[in-house]
N, C-alpha and C positions, 0 to 999 in steps of 0.2 A: 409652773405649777406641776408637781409631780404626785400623785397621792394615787396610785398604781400599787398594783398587789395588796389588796385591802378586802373588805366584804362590802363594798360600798352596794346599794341595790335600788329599784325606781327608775325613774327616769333622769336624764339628765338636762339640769335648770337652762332654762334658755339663757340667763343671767348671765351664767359662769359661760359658757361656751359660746357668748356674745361680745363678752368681755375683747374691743379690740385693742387694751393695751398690751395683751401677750405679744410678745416680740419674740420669745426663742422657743422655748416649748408648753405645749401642754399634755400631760400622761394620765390618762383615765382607765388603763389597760389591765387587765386580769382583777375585772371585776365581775358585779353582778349586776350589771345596768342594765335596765328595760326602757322598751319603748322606743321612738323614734330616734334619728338624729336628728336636733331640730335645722331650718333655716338658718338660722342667727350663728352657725357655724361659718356663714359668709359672712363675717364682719372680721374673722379672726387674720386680717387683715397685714400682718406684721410676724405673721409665727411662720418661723421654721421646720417644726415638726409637730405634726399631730399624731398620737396615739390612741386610740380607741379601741383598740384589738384585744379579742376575747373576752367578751361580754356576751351578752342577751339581745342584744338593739338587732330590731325588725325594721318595716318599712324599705323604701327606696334613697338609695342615696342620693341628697342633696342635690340639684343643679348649680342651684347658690354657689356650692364648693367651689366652685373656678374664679371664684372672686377673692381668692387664697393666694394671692400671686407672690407671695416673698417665699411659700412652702417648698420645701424640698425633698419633706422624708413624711408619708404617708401610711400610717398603718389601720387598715380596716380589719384586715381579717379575724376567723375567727367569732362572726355574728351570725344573724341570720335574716341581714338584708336581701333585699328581692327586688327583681325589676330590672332594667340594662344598665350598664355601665354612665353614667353620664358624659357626655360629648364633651362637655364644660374642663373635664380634668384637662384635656391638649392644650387648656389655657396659661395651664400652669408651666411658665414656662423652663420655668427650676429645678424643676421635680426631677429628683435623682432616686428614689427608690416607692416604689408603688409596688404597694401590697393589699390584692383583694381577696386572697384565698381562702378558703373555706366556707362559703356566704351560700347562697340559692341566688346568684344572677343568671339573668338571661338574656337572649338575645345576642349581637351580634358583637365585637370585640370595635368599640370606635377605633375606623382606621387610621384617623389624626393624632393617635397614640404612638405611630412612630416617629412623627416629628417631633418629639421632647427633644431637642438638643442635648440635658444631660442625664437623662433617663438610664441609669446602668444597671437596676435591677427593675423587674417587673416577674409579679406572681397573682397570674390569673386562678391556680389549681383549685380542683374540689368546687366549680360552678356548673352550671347549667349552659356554657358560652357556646356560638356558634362563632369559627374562624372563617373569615372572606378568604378562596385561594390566594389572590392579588394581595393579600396582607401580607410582609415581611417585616421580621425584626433586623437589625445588623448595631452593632453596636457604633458609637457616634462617639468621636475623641478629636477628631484634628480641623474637618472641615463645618464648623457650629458659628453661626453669629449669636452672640449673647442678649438678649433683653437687657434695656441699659438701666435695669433696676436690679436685677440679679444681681445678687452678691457687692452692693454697692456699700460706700461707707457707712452710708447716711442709715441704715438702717440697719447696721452691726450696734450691738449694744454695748458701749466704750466703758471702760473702765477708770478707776480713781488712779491718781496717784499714789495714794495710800498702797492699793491694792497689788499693785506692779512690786509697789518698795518691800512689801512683804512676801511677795512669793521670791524673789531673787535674793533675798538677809541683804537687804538693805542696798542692792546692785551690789554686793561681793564678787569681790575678784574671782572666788573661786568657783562662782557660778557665769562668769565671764565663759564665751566659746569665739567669740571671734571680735575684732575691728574693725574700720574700714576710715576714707576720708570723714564723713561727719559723724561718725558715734559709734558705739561697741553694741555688741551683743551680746543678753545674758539666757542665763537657762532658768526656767522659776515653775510655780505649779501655781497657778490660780485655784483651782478647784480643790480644796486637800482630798475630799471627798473622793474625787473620781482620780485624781492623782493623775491628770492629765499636763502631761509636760507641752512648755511652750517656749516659741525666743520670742524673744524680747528685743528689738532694737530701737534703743535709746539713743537719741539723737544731742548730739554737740552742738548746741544754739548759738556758742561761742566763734564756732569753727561761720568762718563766711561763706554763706550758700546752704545751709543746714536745714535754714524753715526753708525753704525754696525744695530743694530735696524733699522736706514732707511733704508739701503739697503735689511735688510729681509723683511721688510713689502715690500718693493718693489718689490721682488724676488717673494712672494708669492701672493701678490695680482697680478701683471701683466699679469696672466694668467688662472686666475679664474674667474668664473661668477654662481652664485647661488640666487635664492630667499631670500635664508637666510642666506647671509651671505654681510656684509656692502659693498655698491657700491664704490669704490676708485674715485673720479671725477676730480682730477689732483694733479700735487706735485710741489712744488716748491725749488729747491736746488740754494743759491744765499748769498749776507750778506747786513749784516742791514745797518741802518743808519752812524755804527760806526763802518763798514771796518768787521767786526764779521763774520763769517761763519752761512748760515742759512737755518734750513731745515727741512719741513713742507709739512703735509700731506691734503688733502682735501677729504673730506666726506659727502656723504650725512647724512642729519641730522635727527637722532632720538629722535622722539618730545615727545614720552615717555619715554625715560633714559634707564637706566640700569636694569635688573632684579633684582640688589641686593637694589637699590633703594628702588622698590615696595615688596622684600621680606622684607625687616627691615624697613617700612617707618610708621610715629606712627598713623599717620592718616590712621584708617582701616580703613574707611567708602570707601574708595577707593585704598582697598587691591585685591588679583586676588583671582578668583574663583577658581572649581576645575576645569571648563570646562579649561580656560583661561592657565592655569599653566598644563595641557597635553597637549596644543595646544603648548606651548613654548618647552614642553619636545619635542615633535615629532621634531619641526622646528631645534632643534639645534643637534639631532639625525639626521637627515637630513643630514645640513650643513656637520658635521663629517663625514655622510656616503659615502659624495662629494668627499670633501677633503682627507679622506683615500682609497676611491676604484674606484673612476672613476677621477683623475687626474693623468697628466705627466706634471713635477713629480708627488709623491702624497706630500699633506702637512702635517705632525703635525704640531699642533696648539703650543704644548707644555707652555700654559697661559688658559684651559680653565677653569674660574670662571664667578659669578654669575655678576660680572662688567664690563666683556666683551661680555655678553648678551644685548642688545641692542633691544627696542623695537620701530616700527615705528608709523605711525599714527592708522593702522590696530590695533596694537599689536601684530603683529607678529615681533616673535624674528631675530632676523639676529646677527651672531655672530662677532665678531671684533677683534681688536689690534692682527695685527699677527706680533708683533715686536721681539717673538724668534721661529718665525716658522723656523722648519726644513723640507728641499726638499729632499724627498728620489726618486732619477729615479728607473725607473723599467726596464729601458732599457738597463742598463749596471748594469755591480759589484756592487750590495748597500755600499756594505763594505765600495767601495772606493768611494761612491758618495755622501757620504751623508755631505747637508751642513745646518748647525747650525751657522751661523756666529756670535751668540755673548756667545756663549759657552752652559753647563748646566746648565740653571738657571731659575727653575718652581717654579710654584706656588706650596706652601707645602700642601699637601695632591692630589693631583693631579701628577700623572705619564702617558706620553706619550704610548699608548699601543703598542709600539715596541721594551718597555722595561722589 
């Protein structure tokens, strides 16, 4: 629900911002809302992002709010709420940008604010805050264990088959960008609206090991979250137009390609430096150092080559296709935990280092 930039005014119904079927956002911002925020904003239980910034709304913020556990984009500011911070926010363990600025808080800055594992933006300005000296900020990307609900499948909001077949013109070649052993990749736009491009990879059910492959990328993406490593942004398991079984993954889109692209690509004139190419060495040194010692489970990748390098607008590398990842826990017998579900099957010259 977006209904943001409006003269909306009052208060805001406990109804609507108790509502816990919001799963992805809700936008109440650059209005004229009065009054509290109520309680019943802890039920909103399933949203990604809340907006409430720049309004009227008084009082203290919520405790409740830490019962928000799937949020990760927070906007307060802007009001003229009062009273401390509440402690409850450190709960949230997703929370990637917090914004309380411009408010009348006070008191002391909760020091459990710097354990948010993916906390990259935070804006206390324009409050009444007191900082503990012993409080530091430092920014967090490589040594983070994830909450094993963040960023999981289960609670991405998946899309039709319908929906897929129309933002790619029906999976056109021409919106094809790559292939691989079980399925291609297209480019499409979900949203026309906001004209947000994505890939798409569609999977070959045909090809043997294919569902098996989905359910490992599913297995290991559902529980990880890294700078450098491709964002999962939902999945679709459903059949086509002709009764077919059908299953498909969504991604954010890398609008520079692949690393082996711009290793072998003939036009030097826009080949990588050396700065460029140790920035990609460290990022995907990174990612593995993620993925092998600070996950439960931990993942091998068991596919790392120069095509599942992926670079984004930055150029910065973010690693991909974890279709034969294996989960090893650390919390029980490895021996008997370890799962590989579509067998041993690497890339030649490449070995998983557990072997």
């Amino acid at each position: 629900m977006d209904i943001s930039h409006n003269k909306l005014s009052g208060d805001i119904p406990s109804q609507v911002i108790g509502l816990s079927s919001f799963s992805l956002l809700l936008n109440l911002s650059q209005n004229s809302l009065t009054g509290i925020l109520p309680a019943e904003v802890g039920k909103l239980k399933n949203i990604k992002i809340l907006d409430i910034s720049n309004n009227n709304l008084t009082g203290g913020i919520p405790e409740i709010i830490g019962g928000c556990l799937i949020l990760e984009f927070l906007y307060l500011q802007g009001n003229h709420f009062q009273g401390i911070i509440p402690s409850s926010l450190a709960a949230l363990r997703g929370l990637q940008y917090l914004d309380l600025s411009r408010n009348n808080l006070s008191g002391y800055i909760p020091k459990d604010l710097q354990r948010l594992p993916f906390l990259n933006y935070l804006n206390l300005s324009s409050n009444n805050l007191e900082v503990i000296i012993s409080l530091y900020w430092r920014r967090k990307t490589q040594k983070n264990k994830p909450l094993s609900t963040v960023s999981s499948i289960k609670f991405l909001p998946k899309v039709s088959y319908q929906t897929l077949h129309q933002a790619t013109g029906g999976f056109s070649l021409s919106n094809q960008i790559g292939s691989g052993g079980f399925g291609s990749v297209y480019k499409g736009i979900i949203d026309q609206e906001e004209n947000n491009v994505v890939a798409i990879k569609v999977l070959n059910l045909q090809e043997k090991g294919a569902s098996k492959s989905f359910v490992a990328e599913c297995n290991a993406l559902r529980n990880i979250r890294h700078r450098n490593l491709v964002k999962i942004l939902t999945c679709c398991s459903s059949t086509d137009y002709n009764g077919n079984d059908f299953k498909a993954l969504v991604f954010e889109n890398m609008s520079n390609g692949s690393l082996e692209e711009w290793l072998h690509r003939e036009n030097q004139s826009r080949s990588l430096n050396l700065l460029q190419r140790l920035n990609i060495v460290v990022d995907v040194a990174s990612a593995l150092c993620y993925l092998h010692d600070h996950c439960e489970p931990q993942v091998i990748h068991c596919d790392m080559k120069p095509s599942n390098v992926l670079l984004d607008d930055d150029m910065v590398a973010r690693v991909g296709d974890f279709g034969l990842a294996k989960l090893i826990s650390t919390t029980t017998d490895s021996s008997q935990n370890q799962s590989n579900t579509v067998g041993i099957k690497e890339t030649i010259g490449y070995a998983a280092p557990d072997k």
